[in-house]
N, C-alpha and C positions, 0 to 999 in steps of 0.2 A: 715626459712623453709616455715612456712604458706604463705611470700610474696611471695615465688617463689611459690607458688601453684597458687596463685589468678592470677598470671600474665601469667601463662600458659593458665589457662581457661578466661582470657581476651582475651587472641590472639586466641587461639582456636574459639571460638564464632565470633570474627572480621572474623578470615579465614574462615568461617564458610558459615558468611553474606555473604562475599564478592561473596565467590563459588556459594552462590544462587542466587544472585543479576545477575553475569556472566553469569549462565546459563539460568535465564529468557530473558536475553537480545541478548541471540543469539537464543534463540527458537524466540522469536519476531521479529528479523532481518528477521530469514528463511519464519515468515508468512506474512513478508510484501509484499505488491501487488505492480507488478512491472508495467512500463508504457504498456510494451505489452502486458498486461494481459488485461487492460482496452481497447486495439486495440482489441485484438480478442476477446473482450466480444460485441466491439460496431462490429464489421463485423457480429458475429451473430446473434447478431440483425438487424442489415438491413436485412442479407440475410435471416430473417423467415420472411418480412415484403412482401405483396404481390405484383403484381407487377405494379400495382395502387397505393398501397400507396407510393412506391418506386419514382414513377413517381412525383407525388405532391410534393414531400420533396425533389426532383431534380428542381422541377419547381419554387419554394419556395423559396430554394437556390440561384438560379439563381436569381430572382428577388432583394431576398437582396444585392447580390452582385452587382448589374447593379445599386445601388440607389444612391451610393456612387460616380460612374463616371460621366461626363456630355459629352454629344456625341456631 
């Protein structure tokens, strides 16, 4: 009688674990940060950027990219 008591409150507390363990891991799935979210965090960012510095970091760009080809 006492073994079937302790083996209830072993599975109990396993089942326990596990239901917490589960629900930390879908609260964490739901805050994970998806790739879109880092596209429209980087668009507004350009778009508060003025539109001088916009220009430079178009010009910038540009130049990196041209360094690579030979004309």
């Amino acid at each position: 009688m006492m073994a079937m008591g302790i083996l209830t409150t072993i599975f109990s507390l396993c089942a326990a674990t596990c239901g917490a363990v589960l629900l930390v891991l879908v609260f964490l799935d739901f805050r994970k940060t998806r790739i879109d979210d880092g596209i429209s965090a980087f668009r507004r960012h350009i778009d508060a950027l003025s539109p001088q510095a916009r220009r430079d970091s178009i010009v910038r760009h540009d130049d990196d990219s041209n360094m690579g080809r030979s004309k």
